[in-house]
N, C-alpha and C positions, 0 to 999 in steps of 0.2 A: 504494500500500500504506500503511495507516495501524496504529499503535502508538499503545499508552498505555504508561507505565513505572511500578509501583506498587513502594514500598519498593524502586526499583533494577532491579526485574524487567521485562525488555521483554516485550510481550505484543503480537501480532499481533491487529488486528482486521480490519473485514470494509470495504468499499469507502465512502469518506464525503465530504462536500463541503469537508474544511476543509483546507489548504493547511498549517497549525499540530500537529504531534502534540500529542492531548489528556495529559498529565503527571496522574499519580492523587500524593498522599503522606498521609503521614500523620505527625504528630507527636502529644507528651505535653509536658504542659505544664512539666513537669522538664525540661529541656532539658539533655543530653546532648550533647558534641562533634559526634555524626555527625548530630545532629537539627537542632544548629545548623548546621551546615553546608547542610543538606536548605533549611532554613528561608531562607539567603541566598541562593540560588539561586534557587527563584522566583520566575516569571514572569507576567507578567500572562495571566488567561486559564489558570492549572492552578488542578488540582483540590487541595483540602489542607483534612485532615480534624485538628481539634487536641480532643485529650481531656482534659478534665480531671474530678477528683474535689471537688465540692465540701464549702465546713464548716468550712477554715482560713481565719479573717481574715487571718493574716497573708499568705495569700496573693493576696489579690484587689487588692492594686496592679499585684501584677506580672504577674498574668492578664491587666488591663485593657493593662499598656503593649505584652506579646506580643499581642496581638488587633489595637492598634491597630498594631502594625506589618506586622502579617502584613496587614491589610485597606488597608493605604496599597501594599500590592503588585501591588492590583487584580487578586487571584485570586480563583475560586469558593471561599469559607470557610466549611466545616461543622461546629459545634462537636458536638463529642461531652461531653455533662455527665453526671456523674453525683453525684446525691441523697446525702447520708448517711443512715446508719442512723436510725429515729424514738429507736430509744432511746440514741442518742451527744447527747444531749440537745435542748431549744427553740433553744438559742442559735447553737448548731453548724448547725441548721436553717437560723434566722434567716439568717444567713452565707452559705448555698447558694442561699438566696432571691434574694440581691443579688447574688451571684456569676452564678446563671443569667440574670437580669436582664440584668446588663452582657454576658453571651454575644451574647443574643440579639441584643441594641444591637449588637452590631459585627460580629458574622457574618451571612450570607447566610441561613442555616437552622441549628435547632438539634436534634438527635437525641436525647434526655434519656432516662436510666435511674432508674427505683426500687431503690434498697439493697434497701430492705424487699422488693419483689419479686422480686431477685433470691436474697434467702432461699429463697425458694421454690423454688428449684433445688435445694439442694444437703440432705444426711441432719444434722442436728442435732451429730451427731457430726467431721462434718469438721472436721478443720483447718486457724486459720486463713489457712495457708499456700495448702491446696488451694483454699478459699474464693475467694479472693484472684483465683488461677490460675483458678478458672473462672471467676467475674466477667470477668479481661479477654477470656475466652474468648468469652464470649456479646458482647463487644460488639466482638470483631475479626470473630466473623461479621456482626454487621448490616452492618459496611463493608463487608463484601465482597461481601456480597448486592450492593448498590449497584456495586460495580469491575464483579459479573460481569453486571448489568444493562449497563451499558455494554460488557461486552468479548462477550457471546455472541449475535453478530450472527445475522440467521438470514432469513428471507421478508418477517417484517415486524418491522425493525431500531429500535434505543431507541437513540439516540448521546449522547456527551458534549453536543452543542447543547441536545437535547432536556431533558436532565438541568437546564441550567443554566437553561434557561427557563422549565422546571415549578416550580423550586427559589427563583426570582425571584419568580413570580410571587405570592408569599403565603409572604413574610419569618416567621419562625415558628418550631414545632415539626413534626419530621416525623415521618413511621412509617414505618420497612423493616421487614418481615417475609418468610422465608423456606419455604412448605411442599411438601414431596418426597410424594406419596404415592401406593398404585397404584388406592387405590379413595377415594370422599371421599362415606359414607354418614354421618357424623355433621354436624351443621350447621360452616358452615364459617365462623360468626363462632368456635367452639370451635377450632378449628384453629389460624385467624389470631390470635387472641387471646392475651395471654404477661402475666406478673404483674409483668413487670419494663419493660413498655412502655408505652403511654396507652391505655386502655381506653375512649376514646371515639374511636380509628381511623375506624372505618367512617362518621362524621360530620363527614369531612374535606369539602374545597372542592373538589378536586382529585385524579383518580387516575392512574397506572398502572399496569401490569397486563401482565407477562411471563411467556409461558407456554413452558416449555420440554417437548419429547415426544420420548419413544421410539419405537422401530420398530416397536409394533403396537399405538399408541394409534390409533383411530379416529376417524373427524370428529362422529359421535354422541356419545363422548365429551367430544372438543373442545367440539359446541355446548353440551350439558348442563354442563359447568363454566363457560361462557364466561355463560350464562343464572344463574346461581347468584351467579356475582361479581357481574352486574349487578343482581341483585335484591337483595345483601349493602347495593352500596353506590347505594344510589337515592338518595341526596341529592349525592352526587359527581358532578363532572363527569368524564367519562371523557377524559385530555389524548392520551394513546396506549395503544395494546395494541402488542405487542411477543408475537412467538413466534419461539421457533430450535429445530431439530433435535439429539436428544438418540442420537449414536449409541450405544444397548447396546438389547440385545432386552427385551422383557417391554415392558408397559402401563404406566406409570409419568409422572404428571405432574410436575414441578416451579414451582409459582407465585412470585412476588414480588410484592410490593405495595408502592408508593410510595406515601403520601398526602401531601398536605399541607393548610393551611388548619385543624389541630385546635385546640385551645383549650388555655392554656398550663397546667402544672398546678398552678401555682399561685396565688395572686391578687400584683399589685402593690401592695406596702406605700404608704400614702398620704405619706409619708417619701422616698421614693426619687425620685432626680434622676439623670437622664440627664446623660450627659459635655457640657458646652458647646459650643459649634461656634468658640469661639475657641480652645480648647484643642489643637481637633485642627489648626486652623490654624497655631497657636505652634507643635507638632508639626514640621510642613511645612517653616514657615519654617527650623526649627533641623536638618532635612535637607541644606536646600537651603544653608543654611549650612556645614554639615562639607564637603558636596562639594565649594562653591567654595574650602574652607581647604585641601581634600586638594590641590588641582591647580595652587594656588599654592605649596604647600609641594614639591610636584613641580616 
């Protein structure tokens, strides 16, 4: 019997080859008592998703020293980034520029949000509270698109292995998207498409492709959606299809799409310097230090 634990939650999944339960978590780069805690704990080999908002300088020393420690953990690390506003000015930008940069340098894959596109959600009149509130809304679903790719096992199975070797393979930005629907008459780049995600998806390197079905979808359905994806993304290689069984009645698909291999969305300033490789080594050294001073002072 295999288990993942997400935010604490133990979740049963379906039959796998790993000896290891797969561990999901997620952090915010405010680090909070129970986050930190979350954070020391980690294992080599979990999963651990860290968000942050970028645009404050002053925050990007201590983005780069969390990253680099969470990645001296030797866990799968997905950074969740998100853009500022265009109109919180150039410089605020500029800042989120080099801020995603360094993401990208030290985590596995990057998940990156548009502010400006996430405008697009909400009525001009909201406030900024609700704003706020749905923002981290839309991006606690794209994680979990991803947890229930891994947890909704079914005929033909997507496991945590799968994830981390699609996710290796083409260091980057990714795309999760989520769509529920009972019929899919509109084209379905329309669909998959969202104002607050990379619009150049479907020009990935790399796909997956989980398809979850009710109890009176049919296989003519099945192949008609399964032929549509595949003509969506004709320049992707297809790394798995993944389908599980969606117990409730009516005709109703549920898709997710992993891509990877997109183009970053922004350019690298010709200005910007990657972290040294003696740096992270001093890093090491001054670990490997504290530990040998704990066990003598023990």
């Amino acid at each position: 019997m295999r288990f993942i634990f997400y935010n604490g939650e133990k979740v049963k999944l379906g039959e796998g080859d790993m000896d290891k339960p797969a561990k999901i978590y997620q952090i915010k780069s405010t680090l909070f008592e129970t986050e930190k805690a979350v954070a020391a704990n980690l294992e080599p080999d979990d999963l651990c998703f860290y968000r942050f908002i970028g645009g404050n300088s002053s925050e990007t020393a201590e983005l780069t020293n969390q990253l680099c420690e969470l990645k001296e953990k030797k866990i799968l690390l997905i950074g969740v980034f998100r853009f500022p506003f265009r109109f919180e000015g150039k410089k605020r930008f500029q800042t989120a520029t080099i801020q995603y940069l360094r993401m990208k340098e030290l985590c596995d894959a990057v998940i990156y949000f548009n502010s400006d596109g996430l405008m697009e959600t909400i009525d001009a009149n909201t406030t900024i509270r609700d704003a706020h509130l749905t923002f981290n809304a839309i991006e606690e679903r794209t994680i979990e698109a991803l947890k229930e790719m891994i947890e909704m096992t079914g005929n033909m199975n997507i496991d945590f292995q799968d994830i981390e070797t699609f996710i290796k393979a083409n260091k980057g930005p990714l795309f999760i998207h989520t769509v529920e629907e009972e019929s899919f008459d509109e084209p379905l780049k329309y669909l998959f498409s969202t104002p607050y995600l990379p619009n150049d998806f479907t020009d990935g390197k790399q796909l997956i492709i989980n398809i979850g079905y009710t109890q009176e979808v049919d296989m003519e359905a099945f192949r008609q959606i399964n032929l549509r994806l595949h003509d969506l993304f004709s320049k992707a290689d297809l790394f798995k299809l993944g389908s599980y069984f969606i117990d409730e009645p009516g005709q109703r698909l549920k898709i997710t799409l992993l891509v990877n291999g997109i183009d970053d969305p922004i350019d690298t300033p010709d200005d910007y310097k990657k972290l040294p490789k003696y740096k992270e080594l001093f890093r090491k050294w001054q670990i490997l230090a504290e530990k040998g001073k704990t066990k003598i002072n023990f």
